[in-house]
N, C-alpha and C positions, 0 to 999 in steps of 0.2 A: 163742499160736495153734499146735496140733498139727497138723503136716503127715499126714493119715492114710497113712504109707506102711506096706509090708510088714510091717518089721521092728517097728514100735509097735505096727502090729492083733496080730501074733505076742505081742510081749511083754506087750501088755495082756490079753489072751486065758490067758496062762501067768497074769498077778494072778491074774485072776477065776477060773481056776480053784482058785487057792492057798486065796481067801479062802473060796472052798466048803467047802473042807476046813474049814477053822478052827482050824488048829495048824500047830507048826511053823513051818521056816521057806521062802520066795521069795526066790531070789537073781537079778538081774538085773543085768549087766554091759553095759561095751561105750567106744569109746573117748571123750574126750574132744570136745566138740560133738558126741555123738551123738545128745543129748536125752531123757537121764536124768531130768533135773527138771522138762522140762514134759512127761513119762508122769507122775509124780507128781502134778503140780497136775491134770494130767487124770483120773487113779485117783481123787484125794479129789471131785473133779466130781462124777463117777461114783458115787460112793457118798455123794455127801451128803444123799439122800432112804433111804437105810437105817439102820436099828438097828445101828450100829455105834461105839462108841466109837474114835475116830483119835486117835493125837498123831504125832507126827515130831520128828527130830533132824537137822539140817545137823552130820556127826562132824566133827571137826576135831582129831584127834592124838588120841583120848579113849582111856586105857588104864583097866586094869581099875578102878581107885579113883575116874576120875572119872566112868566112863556112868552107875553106879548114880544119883550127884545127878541127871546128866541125864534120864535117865527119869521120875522124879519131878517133875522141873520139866517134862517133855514133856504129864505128866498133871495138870499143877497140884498139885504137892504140894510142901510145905514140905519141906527138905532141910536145912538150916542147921542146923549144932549136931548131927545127929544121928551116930550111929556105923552102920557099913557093915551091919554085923548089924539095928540097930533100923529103919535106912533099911530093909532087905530085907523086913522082918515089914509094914511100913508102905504098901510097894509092893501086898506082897501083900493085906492086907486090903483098900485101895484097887480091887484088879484084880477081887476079890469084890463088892466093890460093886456094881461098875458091870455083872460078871452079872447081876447081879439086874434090871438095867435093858435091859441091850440084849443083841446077841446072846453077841457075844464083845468084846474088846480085840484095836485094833491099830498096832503102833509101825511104822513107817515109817522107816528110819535110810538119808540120803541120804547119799554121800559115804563109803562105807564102806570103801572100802580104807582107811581112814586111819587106821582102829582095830587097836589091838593084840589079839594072840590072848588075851589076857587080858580086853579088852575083849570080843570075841565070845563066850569062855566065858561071863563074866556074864550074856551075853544068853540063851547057851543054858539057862542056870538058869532063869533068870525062865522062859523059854518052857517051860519045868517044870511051872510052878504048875498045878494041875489040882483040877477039884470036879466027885466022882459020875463021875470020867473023861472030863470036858470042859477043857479045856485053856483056861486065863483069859488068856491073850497068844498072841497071833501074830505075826512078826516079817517084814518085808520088807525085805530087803539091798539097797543100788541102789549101783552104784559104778563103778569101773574094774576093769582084768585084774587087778589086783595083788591085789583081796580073794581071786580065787580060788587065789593064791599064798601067800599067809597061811595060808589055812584046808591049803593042800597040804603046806605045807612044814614049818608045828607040827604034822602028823601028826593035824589035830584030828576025829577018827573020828569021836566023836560029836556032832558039831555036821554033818558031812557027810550022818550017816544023817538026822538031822532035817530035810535039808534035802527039800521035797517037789514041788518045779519050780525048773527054772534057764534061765534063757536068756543069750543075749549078742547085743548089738545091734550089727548090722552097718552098715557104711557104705552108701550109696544108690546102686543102678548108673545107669547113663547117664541112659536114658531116667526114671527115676525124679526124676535128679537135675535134670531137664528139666521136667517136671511138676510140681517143686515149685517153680521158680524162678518157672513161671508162677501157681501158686497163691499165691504172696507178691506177687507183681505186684498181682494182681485181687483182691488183698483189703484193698492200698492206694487203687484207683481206676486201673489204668493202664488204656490203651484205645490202645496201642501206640504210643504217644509217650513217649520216646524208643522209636524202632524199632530192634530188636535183628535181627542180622543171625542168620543160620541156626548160624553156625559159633561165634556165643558160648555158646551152650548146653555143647556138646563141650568148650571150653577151659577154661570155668570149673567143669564136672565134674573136667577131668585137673588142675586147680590145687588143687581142692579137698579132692579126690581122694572125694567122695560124701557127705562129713561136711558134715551140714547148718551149724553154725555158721562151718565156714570159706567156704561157697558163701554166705552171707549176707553175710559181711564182704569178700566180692570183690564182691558185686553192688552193696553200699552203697558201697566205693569207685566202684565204675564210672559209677555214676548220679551220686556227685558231683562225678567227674570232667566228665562230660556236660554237668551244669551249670555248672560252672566256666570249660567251653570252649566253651560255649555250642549245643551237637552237639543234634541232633534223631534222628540216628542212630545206632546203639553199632554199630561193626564190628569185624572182628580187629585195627585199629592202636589202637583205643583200648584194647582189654583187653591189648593188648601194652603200650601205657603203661601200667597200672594194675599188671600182674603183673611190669612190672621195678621196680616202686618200691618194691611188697612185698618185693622178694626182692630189694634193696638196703637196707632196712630193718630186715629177719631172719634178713642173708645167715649171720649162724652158727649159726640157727636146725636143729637136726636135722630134715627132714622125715616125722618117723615118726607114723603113726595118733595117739598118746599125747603129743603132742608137744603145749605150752601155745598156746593159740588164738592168731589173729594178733591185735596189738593195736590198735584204731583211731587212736590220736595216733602224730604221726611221732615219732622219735627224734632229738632236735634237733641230734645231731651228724652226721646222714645227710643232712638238708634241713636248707632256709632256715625262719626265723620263718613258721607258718603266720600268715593272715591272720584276719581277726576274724571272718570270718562262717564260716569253714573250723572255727574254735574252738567255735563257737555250733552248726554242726551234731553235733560229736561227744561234743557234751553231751543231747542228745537219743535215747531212744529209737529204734533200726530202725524201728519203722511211722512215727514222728512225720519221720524226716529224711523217708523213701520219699514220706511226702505232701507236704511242701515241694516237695522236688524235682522233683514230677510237676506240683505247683500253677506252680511258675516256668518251669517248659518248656511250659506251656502257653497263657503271659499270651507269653514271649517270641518265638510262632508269631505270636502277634497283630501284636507290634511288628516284628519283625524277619523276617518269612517265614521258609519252609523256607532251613534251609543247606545249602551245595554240599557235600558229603562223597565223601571217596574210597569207589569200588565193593568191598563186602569180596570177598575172595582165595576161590577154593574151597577149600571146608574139607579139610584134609590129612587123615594118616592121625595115630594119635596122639603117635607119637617125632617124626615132621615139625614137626606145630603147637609141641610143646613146643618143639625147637629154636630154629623160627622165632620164637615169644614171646623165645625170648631174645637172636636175634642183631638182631632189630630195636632194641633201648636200643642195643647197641656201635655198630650203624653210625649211631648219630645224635652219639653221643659224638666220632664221630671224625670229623664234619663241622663 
């Protein structure tokens, strides 16, 4: 589920222009949870009523000797036994092929920082092949910063000019990050049970810091939290519990854009044994726990009424609330 914000209509808008073209190559960047891979599943969406032959590669360390296999297994083509040379000839007849069918060829290589300059060179060959001066592969780079430090730092010129749209996906500002929290609500069923107070919006942007998959894995702790303590209301002490245990869990954690997602199971030497039904939620899908959790908070208004919750705080400024998130866990520790 694509959140339509800014920076995807931007970056989708760079594809579809790229694929006009029909050569060369689209590089798209940007950090870590910024949602690289679902513009992709959403691109092949988008183009899967056109004349287009697709394959993709999830890169994984691939240097020059092994994309070539890959490529060919991306397009269904036998790879095995053969030599880098007769692989190449084999590609290329293949990419004629499928001219003759559709419009063009396109490889889609998710993950691409991870390839060596040796791997991008091969790619820049392939993206070579041409008949009558139409170019039989196009190529879409999706990755982190670092691809664009590869291709800067090998000096790799002609893979640069080739390149013919770039973008980089930025994080999500406030109000953005506001709107989409609410769009992942209402497209599980919420209907403002748990009631979120005004000031969790702001806090769980500044933890997040706009990057949609860490604003996800705060809200999925905070909802299970909710359930766990049985809250009908989410205010600033409970996202203050949820963001000291985060940040008790990854305290070595570097907080930087690029920095590996948070991870959903505790680390057992920080916390006690979770419990069974704690285990059973984070085995489950985001949309699948969101619906549980909306379905048990709503049988539990039945049985147990509204609960008494403390009134949330007015929402601070933003060095204040971060503060406050944190001196709330010490002074409960020291009671």
């Amino acid at each position: 589920m694509l959140f339509p914000s800014m920076g995807h209509k931007r970056a989708m808008s760079y594809l579809l222009y790229g694929l006009e073209q029909g050569e060369g190559f689209v590089m798209i960047t940007g950090a870590v949870g910024t949602g690289k891979t679902l513009l992709i599943q959403k691109l092949f969406e988008e183009l899967a009523h056109r004349n287009i032959a697709m394959a993709s590669i999830a890169s994984a360390n691939l240097d020059g000797e092994d994309i070539l296999p890959a490529v060919a297994s991306a397009f269904a083509l036998s790879y095995e036994g053969r030599g880098k040379e007769s692989l190449l000839q084999d590609v290329k007849r293949h990419l004629m092929a499928l001219r003759d069918r559709h419009s063009h060829a396109l490889l889609v290589v998710d993950e691409a920082q991870t390839l060596t300059s040796a791997a991008l060179e091969m790619l820049r060959i392939l993206s070579n092949f041409e008949v009558n001066g139409h170019a039989l592969l196009q190529v879409f780079l999706i990755g982190q910063a670092e691809l664009q430090r590869t291709i800067i730092t090998n000096r790799m010129e002609q893979l640069r000019q080739r390149i013919i749209a770039s973008h980089k996906l930025e994080p999500m500002g406030a109000e953005e990050s506001r709107e989409y929290i609410l769009h992942r609500l209402h497209a599980v069923g919420w209907n403002n049970d748990p009631e979120l107070a005004p000031g969790i919006f702001a806090g769980v942007y500044l933890a997040g810091r706009g990057i949609p998959r860490k604003v996800n894995l705060i809200m999925d702790r905070l909802l299970l939290h909710g359930y766990l303590e049985d809250l009908h209301s989410l205010n600033q002490a409970a996202l203050t519990v949820v963001l000291d245990e985060i940040h008790e869990e990854m305290a070595e954690v570097p907080q930087t854009l690029e920095a590996p997602a948070i991870p959903q199971r505790r680390d057992p030497g920080f916390a006690t044994t979770p419990s069974e039904r704690e285990t059973e939620f984070t085995e489950l899908d985001l949309t699948q726990r969101n619906n549980i959790l909306l379905q048990l908070m709503h049988e539990n208004i039945q049985l147990r009424g509204m609960l008494k919750t403390k009134p949330a705080p007015t929402p601070a400024t933003d060095d204040a609330m971060v503060a406050n998130m944190r001196r709330g866990r010490s002074r409960r520790k020291r009671k």
